[in-house]
TIDRENKE-16631 format. One line per field, with one value per residue (C-alpha): residue in three letters; chain; x, y, z; residue number from 1. Coordinates in Angstrom, 3 decimals, padded with zeros to 6 digits. Layout:
% residues N
res ALA ... .
chain A ... .
east X ... .
north Y ... .
up Z ... .
n NUM ... .
//
This chain:
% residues 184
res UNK UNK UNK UNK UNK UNK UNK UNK UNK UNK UNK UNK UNK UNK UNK UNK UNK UNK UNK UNK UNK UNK UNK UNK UNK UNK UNK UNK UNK UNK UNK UNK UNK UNK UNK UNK UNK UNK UNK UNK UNK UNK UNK UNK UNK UNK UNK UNK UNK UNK UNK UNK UNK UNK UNK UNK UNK UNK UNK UNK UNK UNK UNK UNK UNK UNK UNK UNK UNK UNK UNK UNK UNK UNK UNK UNK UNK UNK UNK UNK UNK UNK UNK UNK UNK UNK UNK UNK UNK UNK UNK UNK UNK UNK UNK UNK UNK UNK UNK UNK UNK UNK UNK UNK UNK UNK UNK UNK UNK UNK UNK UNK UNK UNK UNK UNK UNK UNK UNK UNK UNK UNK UNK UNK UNK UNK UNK UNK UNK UNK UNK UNK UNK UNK UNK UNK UNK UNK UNK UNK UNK UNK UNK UNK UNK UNK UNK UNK UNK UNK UNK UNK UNK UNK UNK UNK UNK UNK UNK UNK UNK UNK UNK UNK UNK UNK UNK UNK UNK UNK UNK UNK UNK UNK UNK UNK UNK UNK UNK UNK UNK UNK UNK UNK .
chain A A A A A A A A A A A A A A A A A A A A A A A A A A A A A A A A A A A A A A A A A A A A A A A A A A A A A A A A A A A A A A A A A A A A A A A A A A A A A A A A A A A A A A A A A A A A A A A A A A A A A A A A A A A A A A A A A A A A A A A A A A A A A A A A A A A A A A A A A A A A A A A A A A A A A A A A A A A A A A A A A A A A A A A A A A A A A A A A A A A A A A A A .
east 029.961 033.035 031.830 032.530 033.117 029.989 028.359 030.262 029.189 025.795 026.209 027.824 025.210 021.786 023.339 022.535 019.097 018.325 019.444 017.607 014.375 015.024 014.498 011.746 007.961 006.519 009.795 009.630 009.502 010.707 010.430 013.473 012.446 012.296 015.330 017.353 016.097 016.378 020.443 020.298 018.892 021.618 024.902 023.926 027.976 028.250 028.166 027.414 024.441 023.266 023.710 021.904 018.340 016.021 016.659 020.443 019.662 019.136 022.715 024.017 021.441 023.599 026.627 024.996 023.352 027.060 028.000 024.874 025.681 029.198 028.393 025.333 022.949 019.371 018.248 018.324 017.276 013.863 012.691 013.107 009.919 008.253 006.343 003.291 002.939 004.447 005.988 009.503 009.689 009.394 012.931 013.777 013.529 011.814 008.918 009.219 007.482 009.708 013.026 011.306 010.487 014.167 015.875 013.884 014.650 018.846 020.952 022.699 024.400 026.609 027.823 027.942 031.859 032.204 030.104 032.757 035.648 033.632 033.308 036.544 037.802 035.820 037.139 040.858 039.856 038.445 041.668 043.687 041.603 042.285 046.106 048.743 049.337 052.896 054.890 056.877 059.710 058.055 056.439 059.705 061.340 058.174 058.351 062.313 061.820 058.782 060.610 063.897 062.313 059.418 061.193 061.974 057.838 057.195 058.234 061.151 058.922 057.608 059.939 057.791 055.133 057.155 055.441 051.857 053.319 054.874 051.567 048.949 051.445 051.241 047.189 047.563 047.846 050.280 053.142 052.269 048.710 049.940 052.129 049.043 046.919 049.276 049.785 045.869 .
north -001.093 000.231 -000.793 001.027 000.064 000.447 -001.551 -004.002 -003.481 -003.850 -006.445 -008.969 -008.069 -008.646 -011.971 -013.886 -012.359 -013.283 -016.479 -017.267 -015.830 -018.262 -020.864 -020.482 -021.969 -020.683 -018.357 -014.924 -012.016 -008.867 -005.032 -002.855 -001.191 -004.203 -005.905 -002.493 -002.639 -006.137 -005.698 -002.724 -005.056 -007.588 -004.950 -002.783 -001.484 -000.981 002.425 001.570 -000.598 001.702 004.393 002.531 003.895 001.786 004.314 003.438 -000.490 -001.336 -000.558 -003.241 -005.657 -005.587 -006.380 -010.014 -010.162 -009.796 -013.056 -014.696 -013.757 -014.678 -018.352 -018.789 -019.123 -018.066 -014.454 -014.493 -010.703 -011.610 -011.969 -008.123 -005.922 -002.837 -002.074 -000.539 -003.418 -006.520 -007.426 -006.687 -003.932 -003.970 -004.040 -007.043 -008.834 -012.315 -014.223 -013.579 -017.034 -018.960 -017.592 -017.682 -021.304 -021.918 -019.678 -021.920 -025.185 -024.314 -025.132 -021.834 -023.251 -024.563 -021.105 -019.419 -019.233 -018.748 -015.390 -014.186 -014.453 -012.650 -009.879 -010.416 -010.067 -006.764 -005.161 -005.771 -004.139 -001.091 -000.805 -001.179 002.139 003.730 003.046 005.954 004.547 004.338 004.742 002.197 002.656 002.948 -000.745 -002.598 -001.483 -002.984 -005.910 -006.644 -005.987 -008.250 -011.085 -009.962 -011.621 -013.646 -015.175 -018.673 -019.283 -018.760 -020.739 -019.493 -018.859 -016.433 -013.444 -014.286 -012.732 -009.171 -007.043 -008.500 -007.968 -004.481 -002.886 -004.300 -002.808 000.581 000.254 000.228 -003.337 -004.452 -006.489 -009.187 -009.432 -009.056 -012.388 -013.598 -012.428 -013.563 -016.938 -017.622 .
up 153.586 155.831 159.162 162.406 165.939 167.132 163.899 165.353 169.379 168.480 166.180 168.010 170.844 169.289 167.216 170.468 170.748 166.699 167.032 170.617 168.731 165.922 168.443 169.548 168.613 167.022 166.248 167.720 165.995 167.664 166.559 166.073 169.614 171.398 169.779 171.192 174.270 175.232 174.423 176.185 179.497 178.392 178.020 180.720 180.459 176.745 175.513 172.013 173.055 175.512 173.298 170.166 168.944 166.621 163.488 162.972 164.245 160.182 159.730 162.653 161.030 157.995 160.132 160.680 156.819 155.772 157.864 156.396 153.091 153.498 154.823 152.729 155.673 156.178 156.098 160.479 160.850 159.606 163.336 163.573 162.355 161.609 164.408 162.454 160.456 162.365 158.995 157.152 155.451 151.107 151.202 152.500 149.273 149.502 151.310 154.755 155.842 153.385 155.260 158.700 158.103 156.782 160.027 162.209 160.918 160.711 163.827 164.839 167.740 164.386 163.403 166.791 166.620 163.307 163.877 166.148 164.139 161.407 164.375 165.332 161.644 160.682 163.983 162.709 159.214 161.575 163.351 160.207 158.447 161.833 161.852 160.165 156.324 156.206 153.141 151.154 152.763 156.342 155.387 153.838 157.418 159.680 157.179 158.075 161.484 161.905 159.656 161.514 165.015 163.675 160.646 161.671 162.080 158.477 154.827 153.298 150.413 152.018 150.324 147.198 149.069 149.782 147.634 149.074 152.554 151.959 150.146 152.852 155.580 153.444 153.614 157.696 158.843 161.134 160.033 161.995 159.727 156.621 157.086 157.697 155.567 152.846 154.736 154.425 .
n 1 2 3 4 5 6 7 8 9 10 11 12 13 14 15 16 17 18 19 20 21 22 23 24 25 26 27 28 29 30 31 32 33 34 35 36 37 38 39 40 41 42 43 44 45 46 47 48 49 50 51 52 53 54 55 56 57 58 59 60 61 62 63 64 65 66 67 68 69 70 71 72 73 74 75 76 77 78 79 80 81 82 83 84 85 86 87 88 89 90 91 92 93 94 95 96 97 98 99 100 101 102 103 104 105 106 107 108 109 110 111 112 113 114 115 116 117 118 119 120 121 122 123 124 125 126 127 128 129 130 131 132 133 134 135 136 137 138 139 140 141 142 143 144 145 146 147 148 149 150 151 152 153 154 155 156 157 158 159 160 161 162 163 164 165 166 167 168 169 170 171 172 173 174 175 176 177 178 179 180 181 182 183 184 .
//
């Protein structure tokens, strides 16, 4: 899924809410209506909250199951229901009292930074597919002028990792993140 900014916006703004509904007992379940509009009372100066409708709010909601997915957590975005049936919809895959039970038992408060470097990361890979892709020989000259001031900060080892470097700056990132991205 190729996420956009304001996937992202609305993402990182009803996390809190999911996770504060988790809490609760007996845990709180919320429908897609209410979930929008109590980030809308929360981000009063957000255009992509304020601008969010119920219809496109599955698409944020898989914004956060990616981070679940990714660090093997419980399914947190079953607090958010249909409003005609106060249920999950068919789609959601697996007993809904089972992962309620499991959401409420897990200590969020555990992950709550680790979901904003995922938010922090995906807005990065955003920027990147927004940047101009720059040919090879646009990328070997942002490589050697990145290494050219930055050089002493990284393993001399590091040249083995040119080719790595040169094609991730040709897919948009900056210099500066494909030494890291190579580095990690």
């Amino acid at each position: 899924m190729k996420v956009t900014e304001t996937d992202l916006a609305v993402a990182a703004a009803i996390y809190p809410i999911l996770v504060e509904c988790a809490r609760e007992t007996p845990i709180r379940k919320l429908t897609y209506g209410e979930l929008i509009e109590e980030a809308k009372q929360r981000f009063p100066n957000d255009d992509a909250v304020q601008n969010a409708i119920p219809v496109s709010l599955g698409r944020r909601l898989d914004v956060v199951r990616m981070f679940l997915n990714d660090q093997n957590l419980p399914d947190l975005t079953v607090v958010v229901v249909n409003a005609g049936t106060g249920e999950v919809g068919s789609a959601f895959g697996a007993n809904p009292h089972v992962v309620r039970a499991e959401v409420a038992a897990y200590d969020w408060s555990s992950v709550s930074e680790q979901f904003t470097l995922h938010i922090t990361s995906l807005r990065k890979d955003v920027e990147a597919r927004k940047r101009p892709k720059l040919n090879r020989d646009q990328a070997k000259d942002a490589m050697a002028s990145y290494y050219k001031e930055n050089g002493a900060g990284y393993p001399k080892d590091i040249s083995r990792k040119r080719e790595d470097i040169i094609a991730l700056i040709c897919e948009g990132l900056s210099a500066e993140d494909a030494f890291q991205t190579v580095m990690s």
